[in-house]
C-alpha positions as CSV (number, residue, x, y, z in Angstrom):
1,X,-50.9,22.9,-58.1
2,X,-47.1,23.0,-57.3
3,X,-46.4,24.4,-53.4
4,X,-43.0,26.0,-53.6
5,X,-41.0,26.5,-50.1
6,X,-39.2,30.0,-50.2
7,X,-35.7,29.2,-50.8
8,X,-33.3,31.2,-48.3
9,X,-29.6,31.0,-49.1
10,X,-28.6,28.8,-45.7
11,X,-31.4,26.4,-47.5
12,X,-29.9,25.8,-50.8
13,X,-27.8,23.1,-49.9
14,X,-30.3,21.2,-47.8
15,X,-33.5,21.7,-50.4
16,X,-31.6,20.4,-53.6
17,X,-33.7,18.0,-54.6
18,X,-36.6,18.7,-52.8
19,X,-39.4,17.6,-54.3
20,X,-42.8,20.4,-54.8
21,X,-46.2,19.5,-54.4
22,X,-48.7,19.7,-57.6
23,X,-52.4,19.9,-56.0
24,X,-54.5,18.4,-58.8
25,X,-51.8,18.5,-60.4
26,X,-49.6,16.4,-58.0
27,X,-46.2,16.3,-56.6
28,X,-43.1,17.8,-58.9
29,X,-39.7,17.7,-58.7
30,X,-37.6,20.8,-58.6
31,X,-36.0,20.1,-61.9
32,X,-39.1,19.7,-63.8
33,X,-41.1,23.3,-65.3
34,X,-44.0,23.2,-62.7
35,X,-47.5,24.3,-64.0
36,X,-50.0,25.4,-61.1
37,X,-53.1,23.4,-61.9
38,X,-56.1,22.9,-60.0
39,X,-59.4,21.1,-61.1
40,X,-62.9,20.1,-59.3
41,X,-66.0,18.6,-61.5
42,X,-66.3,20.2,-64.3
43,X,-64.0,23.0,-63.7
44,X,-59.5,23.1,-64.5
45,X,-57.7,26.0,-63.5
46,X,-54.1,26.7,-64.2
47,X,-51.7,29.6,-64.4
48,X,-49.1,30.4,-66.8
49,X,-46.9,33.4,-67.6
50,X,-48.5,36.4,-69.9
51,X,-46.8,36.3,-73.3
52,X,-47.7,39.7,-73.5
53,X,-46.7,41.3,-70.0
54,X,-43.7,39.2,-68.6
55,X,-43.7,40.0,-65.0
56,X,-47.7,39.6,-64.8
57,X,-49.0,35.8,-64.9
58,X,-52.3,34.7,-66.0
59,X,-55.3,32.6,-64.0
60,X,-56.7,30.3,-66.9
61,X,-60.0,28.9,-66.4
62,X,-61.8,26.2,-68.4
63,X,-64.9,24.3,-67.9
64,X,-67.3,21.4,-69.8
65,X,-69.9,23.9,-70.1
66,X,-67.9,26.0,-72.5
67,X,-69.1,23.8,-75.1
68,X,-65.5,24.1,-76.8
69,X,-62.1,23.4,-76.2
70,X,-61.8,27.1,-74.5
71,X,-59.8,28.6,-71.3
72,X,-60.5,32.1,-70.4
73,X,-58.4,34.7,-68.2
74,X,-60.1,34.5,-65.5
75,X,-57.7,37.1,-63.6
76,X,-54.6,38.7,-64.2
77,X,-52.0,38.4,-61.1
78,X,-49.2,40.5,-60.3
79,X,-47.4,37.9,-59.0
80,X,-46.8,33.9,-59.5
81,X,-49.1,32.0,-56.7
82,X,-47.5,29.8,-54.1
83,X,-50.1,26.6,-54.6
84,X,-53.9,27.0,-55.6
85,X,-56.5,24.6,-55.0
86,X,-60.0,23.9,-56.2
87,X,-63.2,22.4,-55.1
88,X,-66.7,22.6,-56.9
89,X,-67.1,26.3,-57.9
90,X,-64.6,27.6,-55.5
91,X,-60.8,28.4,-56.4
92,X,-58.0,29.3,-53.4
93,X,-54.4,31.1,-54.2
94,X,-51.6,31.3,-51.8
95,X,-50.1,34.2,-53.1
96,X,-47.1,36.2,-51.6
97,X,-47.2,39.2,-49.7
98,X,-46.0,41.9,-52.2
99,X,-46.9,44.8,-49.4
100,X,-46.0,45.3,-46.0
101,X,-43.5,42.7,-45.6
102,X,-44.7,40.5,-43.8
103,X,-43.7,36.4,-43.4
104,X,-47.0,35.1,-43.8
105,X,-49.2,34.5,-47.1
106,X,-52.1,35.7,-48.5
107,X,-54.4,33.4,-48.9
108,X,-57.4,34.7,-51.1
109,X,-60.6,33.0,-53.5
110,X,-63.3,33.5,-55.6
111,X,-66.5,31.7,-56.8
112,X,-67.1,31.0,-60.6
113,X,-70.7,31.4,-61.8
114,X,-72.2,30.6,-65.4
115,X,-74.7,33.2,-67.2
116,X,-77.0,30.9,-68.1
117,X,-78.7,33.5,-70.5
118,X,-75.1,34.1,-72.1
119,X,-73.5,30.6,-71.6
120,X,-70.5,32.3,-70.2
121,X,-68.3,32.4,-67.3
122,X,-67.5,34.8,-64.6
123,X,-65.9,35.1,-61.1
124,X,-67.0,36.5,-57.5
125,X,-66.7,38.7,-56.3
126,X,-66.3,40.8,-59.2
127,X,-63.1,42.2,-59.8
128,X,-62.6,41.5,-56.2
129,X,-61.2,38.8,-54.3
130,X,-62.2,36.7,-50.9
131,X,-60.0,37.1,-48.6
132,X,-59.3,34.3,-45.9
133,X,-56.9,34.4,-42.7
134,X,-53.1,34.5,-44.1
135,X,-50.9,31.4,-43.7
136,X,-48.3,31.1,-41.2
137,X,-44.9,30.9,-43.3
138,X,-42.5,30.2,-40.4
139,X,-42.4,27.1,-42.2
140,X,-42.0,26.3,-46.2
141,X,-45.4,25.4,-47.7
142,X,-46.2,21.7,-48.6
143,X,-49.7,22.0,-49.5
144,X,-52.9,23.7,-49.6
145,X,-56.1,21.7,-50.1
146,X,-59.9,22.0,-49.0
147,X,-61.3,19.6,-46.6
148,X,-64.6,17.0,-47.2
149,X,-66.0,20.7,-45.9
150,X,-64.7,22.8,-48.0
151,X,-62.6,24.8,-45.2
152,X,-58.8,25.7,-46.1
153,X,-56.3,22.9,-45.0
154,X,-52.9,23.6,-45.3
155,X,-49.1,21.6,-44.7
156,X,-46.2,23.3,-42.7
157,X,-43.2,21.8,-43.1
158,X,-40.5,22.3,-39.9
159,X,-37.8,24.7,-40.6
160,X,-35.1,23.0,-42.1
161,X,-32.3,24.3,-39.4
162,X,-34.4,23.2,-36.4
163,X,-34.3,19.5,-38.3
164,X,-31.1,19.7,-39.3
165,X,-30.0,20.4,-35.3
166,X,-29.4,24.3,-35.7
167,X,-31.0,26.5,-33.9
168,X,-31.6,30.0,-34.1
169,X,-29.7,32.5,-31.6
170,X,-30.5,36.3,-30.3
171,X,-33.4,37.6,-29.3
172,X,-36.2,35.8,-27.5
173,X,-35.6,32.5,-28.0
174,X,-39.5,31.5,-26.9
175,X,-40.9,34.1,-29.7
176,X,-38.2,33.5,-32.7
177,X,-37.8,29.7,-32.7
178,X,-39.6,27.8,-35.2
179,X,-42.0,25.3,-35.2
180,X,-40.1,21.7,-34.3
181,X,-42.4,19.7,-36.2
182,X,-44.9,20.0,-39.4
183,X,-47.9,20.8,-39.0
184,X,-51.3,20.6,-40.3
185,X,-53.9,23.2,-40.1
186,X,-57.4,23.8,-40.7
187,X,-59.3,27.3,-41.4
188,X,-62.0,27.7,-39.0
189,X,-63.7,31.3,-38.0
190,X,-60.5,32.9,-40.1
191,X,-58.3,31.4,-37.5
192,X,-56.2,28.4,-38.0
193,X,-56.5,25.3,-36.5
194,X,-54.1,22.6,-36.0
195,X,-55.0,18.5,-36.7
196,X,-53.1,15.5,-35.2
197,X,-50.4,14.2,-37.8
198,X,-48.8,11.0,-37.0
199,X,-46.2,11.0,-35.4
200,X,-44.3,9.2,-38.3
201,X,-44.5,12.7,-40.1
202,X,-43.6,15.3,-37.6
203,X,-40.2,15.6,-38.5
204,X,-40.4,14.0,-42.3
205,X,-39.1,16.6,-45.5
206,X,-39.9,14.7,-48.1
207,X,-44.2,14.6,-47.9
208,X,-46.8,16.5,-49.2
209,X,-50.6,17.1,-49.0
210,X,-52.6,16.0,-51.6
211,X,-56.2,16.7,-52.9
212,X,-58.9,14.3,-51.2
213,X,-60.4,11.3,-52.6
214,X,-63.8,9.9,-51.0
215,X,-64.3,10.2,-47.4
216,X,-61.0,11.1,-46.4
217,X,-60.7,14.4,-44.3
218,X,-56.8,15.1,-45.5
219,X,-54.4,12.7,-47.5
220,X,-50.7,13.0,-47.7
221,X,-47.9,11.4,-49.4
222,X,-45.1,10.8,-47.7
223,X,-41.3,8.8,-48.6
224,X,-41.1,5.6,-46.4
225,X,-37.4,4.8,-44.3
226,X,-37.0,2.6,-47.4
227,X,-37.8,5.7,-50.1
228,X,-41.3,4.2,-51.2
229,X,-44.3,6.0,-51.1
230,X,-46.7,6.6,-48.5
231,X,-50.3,7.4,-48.5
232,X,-51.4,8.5,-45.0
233,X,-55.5,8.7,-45.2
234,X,-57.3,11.2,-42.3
235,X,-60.5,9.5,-42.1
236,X,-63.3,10.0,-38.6
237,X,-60.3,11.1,-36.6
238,X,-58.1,8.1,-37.1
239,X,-55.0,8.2,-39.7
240,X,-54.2,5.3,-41.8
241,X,-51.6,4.5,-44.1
242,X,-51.1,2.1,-47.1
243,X,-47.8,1.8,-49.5
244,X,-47.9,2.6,-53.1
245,X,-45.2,0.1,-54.0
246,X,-43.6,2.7,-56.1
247,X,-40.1,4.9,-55.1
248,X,-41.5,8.1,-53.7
249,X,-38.7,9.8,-56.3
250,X,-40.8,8.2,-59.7
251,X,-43.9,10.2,-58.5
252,X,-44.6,13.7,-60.5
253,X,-48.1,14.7,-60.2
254,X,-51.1,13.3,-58.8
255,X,-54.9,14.0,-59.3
256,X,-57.9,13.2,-57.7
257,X,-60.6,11.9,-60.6
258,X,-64.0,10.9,-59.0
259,X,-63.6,9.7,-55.5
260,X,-59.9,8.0,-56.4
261,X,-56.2,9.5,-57.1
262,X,-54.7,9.4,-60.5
263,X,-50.9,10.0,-60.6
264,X,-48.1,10.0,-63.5
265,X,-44.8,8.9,-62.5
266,X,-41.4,8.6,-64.6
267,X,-40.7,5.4,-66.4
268,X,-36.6,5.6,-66.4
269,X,-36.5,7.3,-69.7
270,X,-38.7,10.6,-71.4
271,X,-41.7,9.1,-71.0
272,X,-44.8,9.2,-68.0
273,X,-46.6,6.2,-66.9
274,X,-50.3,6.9,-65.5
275,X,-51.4,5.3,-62.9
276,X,-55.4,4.8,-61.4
277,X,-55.8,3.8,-57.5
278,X,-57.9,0.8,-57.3
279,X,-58.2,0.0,-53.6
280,X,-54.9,0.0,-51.7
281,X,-53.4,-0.8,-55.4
282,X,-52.1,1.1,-58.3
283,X,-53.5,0.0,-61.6
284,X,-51.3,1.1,-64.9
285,X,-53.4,2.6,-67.3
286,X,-51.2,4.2,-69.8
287,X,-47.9,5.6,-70.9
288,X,-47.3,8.6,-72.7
289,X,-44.4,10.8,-73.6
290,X,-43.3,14.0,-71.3
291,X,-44.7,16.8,-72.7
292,X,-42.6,19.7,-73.4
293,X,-42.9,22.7,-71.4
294,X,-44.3,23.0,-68.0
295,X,-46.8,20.7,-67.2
296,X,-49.5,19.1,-65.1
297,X,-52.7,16.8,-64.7
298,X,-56.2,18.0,-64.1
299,X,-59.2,16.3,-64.3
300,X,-62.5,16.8,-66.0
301,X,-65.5,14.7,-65.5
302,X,-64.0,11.0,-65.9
303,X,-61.1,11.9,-68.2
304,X,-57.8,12.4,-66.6
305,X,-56.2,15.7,-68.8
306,X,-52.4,15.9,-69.3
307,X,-51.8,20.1,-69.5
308,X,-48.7,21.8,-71.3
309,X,-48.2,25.2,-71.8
310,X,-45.3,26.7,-74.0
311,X,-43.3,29.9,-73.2
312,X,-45.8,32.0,-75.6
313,X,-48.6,30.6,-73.9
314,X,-50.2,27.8,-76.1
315,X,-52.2,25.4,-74.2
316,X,-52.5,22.0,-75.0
317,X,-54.4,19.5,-73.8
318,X,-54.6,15.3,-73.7
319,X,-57.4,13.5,-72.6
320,X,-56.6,9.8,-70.9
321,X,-59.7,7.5,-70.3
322,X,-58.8,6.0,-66.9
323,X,-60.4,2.6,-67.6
324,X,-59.3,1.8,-71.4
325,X,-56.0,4.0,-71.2
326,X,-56.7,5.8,-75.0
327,X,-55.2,8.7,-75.3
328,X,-56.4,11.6,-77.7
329,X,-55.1,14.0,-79.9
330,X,-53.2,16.6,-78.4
331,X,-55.9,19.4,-78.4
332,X,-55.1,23.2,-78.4
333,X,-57.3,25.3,-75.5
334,X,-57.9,28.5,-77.2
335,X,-59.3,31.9,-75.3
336,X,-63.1,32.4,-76.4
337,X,-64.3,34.5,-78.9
338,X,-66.1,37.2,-76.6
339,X,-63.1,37.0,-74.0
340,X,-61.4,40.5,-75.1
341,X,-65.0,42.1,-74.7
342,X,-64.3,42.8,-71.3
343,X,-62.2,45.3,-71.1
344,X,-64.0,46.8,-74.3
345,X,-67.3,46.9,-72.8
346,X,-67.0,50.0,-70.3
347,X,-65.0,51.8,-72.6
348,X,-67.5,52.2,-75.4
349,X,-70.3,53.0,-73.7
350,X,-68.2,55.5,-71.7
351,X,-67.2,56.8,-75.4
352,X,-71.0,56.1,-76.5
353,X,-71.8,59.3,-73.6
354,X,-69.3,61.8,-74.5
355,X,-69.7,61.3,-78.0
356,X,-73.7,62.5,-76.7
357,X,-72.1,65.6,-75.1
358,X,-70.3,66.1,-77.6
359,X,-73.0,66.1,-80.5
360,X,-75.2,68.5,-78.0
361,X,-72.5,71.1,-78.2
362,X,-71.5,70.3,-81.7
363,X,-75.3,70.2,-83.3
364,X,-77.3,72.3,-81.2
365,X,-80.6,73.6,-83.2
366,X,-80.5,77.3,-83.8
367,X,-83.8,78.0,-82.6
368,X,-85.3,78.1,-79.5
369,X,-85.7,75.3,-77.1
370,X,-89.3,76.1,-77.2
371,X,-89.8,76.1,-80.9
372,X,-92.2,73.1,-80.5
373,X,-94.2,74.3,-78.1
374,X,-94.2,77.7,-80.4
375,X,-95.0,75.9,-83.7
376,X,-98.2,74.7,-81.8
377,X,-96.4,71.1,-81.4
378,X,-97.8,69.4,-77.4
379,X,-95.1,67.1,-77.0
380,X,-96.5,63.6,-75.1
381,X,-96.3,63.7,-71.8
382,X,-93.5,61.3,-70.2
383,X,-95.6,58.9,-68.5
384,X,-97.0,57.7,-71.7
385,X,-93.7,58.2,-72.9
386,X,-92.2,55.6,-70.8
387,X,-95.5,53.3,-71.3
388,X,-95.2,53.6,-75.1
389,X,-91.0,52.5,-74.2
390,X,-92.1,49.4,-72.3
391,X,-94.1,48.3,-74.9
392,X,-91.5,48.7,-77.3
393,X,-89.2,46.6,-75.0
394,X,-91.7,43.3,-75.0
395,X,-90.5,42.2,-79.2
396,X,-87.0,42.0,-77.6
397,X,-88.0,40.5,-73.8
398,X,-90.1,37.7,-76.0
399,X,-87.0,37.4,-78.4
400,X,-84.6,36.9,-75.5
401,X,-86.8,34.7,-73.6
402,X,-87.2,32.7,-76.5
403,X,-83.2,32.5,-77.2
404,X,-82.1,32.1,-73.7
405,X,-84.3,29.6,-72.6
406,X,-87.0,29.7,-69.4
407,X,-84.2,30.1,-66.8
408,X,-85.1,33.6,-67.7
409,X,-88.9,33.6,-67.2
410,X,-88.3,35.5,-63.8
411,X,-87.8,38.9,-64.8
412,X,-85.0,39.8,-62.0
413,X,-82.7,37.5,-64.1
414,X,-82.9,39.5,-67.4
415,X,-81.0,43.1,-66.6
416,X,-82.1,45.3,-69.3
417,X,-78.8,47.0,-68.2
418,X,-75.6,46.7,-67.0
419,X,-71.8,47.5,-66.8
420,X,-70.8,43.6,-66.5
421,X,-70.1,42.1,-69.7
422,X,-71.5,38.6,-68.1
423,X,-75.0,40.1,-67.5
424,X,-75.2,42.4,-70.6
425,X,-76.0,40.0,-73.3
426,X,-79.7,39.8,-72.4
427,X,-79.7,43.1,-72.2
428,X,-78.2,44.6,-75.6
429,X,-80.5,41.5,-77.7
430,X,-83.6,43.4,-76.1
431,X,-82.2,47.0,-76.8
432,X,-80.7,46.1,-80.3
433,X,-84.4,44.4,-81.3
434,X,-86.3,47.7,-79.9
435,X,-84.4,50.2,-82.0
436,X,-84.7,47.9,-84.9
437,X,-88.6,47.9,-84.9
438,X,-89.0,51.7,-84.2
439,X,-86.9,52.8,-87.1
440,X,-88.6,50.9,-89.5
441,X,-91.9,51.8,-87.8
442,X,-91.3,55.9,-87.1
443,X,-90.0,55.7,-90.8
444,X,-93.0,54.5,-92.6
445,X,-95.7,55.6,-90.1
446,X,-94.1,58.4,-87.7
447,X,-94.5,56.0,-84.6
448,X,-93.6,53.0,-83.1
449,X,-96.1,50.1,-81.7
450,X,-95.4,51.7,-78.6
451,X,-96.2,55.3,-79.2
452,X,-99.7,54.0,-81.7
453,X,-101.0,52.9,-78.5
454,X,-100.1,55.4,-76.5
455,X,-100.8,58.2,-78.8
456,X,-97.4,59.7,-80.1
457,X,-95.5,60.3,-82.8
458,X,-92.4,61.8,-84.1
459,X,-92.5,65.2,-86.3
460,X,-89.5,67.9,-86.7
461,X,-89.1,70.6,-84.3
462,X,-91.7,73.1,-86.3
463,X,-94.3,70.4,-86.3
464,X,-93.9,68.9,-89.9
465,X,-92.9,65.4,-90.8
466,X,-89.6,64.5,-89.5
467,X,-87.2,63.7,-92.9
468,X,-86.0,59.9,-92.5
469,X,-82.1,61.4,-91.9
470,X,-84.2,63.0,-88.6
471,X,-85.3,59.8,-87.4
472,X,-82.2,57.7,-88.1
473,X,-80.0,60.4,-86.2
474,X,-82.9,59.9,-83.6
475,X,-82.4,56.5,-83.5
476,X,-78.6,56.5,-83.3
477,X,-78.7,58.3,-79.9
478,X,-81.8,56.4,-78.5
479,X,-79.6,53.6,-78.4
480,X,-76.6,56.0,-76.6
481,X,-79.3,56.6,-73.9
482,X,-80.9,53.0,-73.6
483,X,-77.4,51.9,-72.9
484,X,-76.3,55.1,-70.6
485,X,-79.5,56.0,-68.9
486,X,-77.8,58.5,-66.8
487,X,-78.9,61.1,-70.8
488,X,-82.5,60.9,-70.2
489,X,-82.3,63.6,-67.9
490,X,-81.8,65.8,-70.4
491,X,-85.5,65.0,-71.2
492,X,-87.0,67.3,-67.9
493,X,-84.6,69.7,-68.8
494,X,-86.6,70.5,-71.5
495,X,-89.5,73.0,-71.7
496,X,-90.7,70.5,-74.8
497,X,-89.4,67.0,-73.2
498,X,-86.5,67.1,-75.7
499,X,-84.2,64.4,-74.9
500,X,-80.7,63.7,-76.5
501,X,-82.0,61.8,-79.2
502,X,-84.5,64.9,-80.2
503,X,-81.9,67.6,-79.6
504,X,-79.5,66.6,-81.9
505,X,-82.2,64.9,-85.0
506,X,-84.0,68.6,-84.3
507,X,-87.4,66.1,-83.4
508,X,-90.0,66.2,-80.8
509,X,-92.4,63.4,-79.5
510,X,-95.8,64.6,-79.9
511,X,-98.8,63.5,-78.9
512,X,-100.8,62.7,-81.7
513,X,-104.2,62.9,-79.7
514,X,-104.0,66.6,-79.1
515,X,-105.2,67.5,-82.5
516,X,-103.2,71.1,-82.1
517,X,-99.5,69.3,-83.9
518,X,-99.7,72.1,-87.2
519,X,-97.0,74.1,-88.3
520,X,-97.7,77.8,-87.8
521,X,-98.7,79.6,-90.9
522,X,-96.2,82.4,-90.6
């Protein structure tokens, strides 16, 4: 991810040239179009501008298991982040305050999960975010990583007049002065922390954290007296440091891959050279051209990814094998197919229930409610109602279990309902199967598998066979209730257990047992 210091007009002059940290995604320099990325195992996350919405940007997610070259929208943001950074299945943002004014910054997160019945992805908290302590900004920003125990760590940099020999005047001098040197700070019990930096980097501009590789607890890279590049390693308490033989200036992004750093630096002309650590060494695995538009380099199993995203939004990807240097194919990362679905999802069903309302008003019968009971009809008394229902339900529980695989053979991991498009799929395969086998059923034989063993069937309102229109219309709003159970209430309401469904069709559900289901004679 890029970390951007806030730019204040008395800073301009000093900050020109300034390079910008890219967390798993490396370091940047001001002049290049920065891409936040962040990546962790099998997961990449990166944030570009909406083409759609200009002031809004875009949280893109990706991940192996999409079994396609696919980034979602994981969330939509008001507001460009400050730095992200990821580890296993967790994501940070260090976004700006946008209320209430205040000089620190959010920091917030979320968990990504996999429906393993659906195959797709989906973020916690839902619609929600985690929110940790907020970062001190007294000082501009020079990283944010997660430690080997996944707690925030984060890089203040001193303020830039207190380096340059200005100091700040008016006031209390003790409360307003900043920090004299840069800090580093760890997240503990949502308060911050500090770590001992060396003492070669209290004062330094020109260093930034980067993400960890193998046992170290924090690594930054730093510009040596010379200009050349630093690594400084946090490892059991002590602090090491090795040069990278390589001007700090080259560097643009660095990534970790496995338990080493990959980095691409400039060549002298348009073109990136990618380089693998191997010990305290740099081994040169490739060169490849700058991509155009913002970029940045992420990581995905053992393949180092080159990322570049265009002003209308077009992802493309490049995949470089550390150890044989082949690059591929520049690959386009496409949203998936189901990834508009939710924000359809709760609007149709919430149209699926008043379009219910609106049939009751619109088609109400013009007899009686208790024409059944008056054409001699006993309707079937809702216990074996909702027994004949469950029965119905096992040809689309077998079906799902069978499609999805035994991660669902516990039954609290197969919601037969829900407002979340990433638990719903499960659920609408075993409703869509049940409303297919009682049609066909209650249109040759007036019952479904469910109401045969339990004794019911389905006749008109006066007690004769119910015409195939009846039960189709029946059918229609079955599946309005199934997937808005709040309807069935309707059912008590009634002095014949009418639902929805059997309101508007002008059907009752009888029970076939009683032997008294005859039209009246007159």
């Amino acid at each position: 991810m890029i970390f951007s210091p806030r730019f204040n007009l008395d800073r301009i002059g000093r900050l020109l040239g300034l390079l910008l940290l890219l967390h798993a995604g490396g370091v940047v320099h001001a002049a290049d179009e920065p891409l936040l990325t962040a990546s962790a195992g099998e997961h990449v996350w990166y944030v570009t501008k909406d083409p759609v919405r200009p002031a809004t940007w875009r949280l893109m997610h990706h991940a192996r298991g999409m079994d396609g070259p696919y980034a979602r929208v994981a969330r939509s943001l008001d507001a460009r982040p400050f730095a992200i950074a990821a580890t296993a299945d967790r994501l940070l943002l260090a976004m700006p305050q946008l209320e209430g004014g205040g000089t620190s910054l959010d920091l917030i997160g979320l968990r990504v999960r996999r429906n393993s019945a659906m195959g797709s992805y989906f973020d916690q908290p839902l619609d929600a975010w985690e929110v940790l302590a907020n970062i001190p900004e007294e000082s501009p920003l020079a990283g944010l990583e997660f430690t080997t125990g996944e707690t925030p760590l984060v890089l203040l940099l001193p303020e830039k007049r207190v380096s340059a020999g200005v100091q700040r005047s008016g006031g209390n001098e003790a409360e307003r002065a900043p920090p004299l040197h840069t800090r580093l700070l760890r997240q503990v019990a949502f308060q911050w922390a500090p770590l001992e930096l060396p003492e070669a980097l209290h004062s330094l501009e020109e260093q930034y954290l980067l993400p960890n590789a193998g046992l170290a607890e924090a690594s930054i890279l730093a510009a040596a007296d010379d200009g050349t590049a630093e690594l400084h390693r946090l490892q059991d308490g002590v602090w090491t440091s090795s040069a990278l033989e390589m001007p700090f200036a080259m560097i643009k992004r660095v990534v970790r891959i496995g338990d080493h750093l990959a980095l691409a630096a400039t060549d002298g002309s348009n073109g990136l050279k990618i380089f693998v650590e191997r010990g305290q060494s740099l081994l040169p695995v490739t060169r490849i051209e700058t991509p155009e538009g913002a970029w940045g380099l992420a990581a995905a199993g053992e393949s180092i990814l080159l990322l570049s995203v265009l002003d209308d939004g077009e992802s493309t990807v490049r995949s470089i094998d550390p150890m044989q240097g082949v690059v591929g194919e520049p690959l386009a990362w496409v949203r998936p197919p189901l990834d508009v679905s939710d924000w359809l999802h709760l609007p149709i069903i919430g149209m699926m229930v008043v379009a219910a309302l609106l049939a009751i008003v619109l088609f109400r019968p013009s007899e009686a409610p208790d024409m059944p009971l008056r054409a001699g009809v006993v309707p079937l008394p809702l216990s074996r109602r909702l027994c004949a229902l469950a029965i119905d339900f096992v040809p689309g529980v077998l079906l799902v279990l069978v499609l999805f695989g035994p991660q669902l053979s516990r039954v609290s991991t197969i919601p037969l309902w829900s407002t979340e498009l990433a638990f719903a799929g499960p659920g609408a395969v075993v409703i869509g199967v049940t409303l297919l086998h009682e049609a066909v059923s209650e249109l040759i034989w007036r019952r479904s598998l469910g109401k045969a063993i339990m004794g019911g069937e389905v006749l008109a309102a006066n007690g004769t066979r119910a015409s195939a229109v009846a039960v189709l219309l029946r059918i229609l709003f079955k599946a309005v209730v199934l997937y808005a159970p709040i309807l069935a209430v309707f059912v008590i309401l009634s002095p014949a257990l009418q639902g929805v469904p059997e309101t508007v069709s002008r059907t009752v559900v009888a029970d076939a047992r009683s032997g008294q289901n005859l039209p009246d004679p007159k």
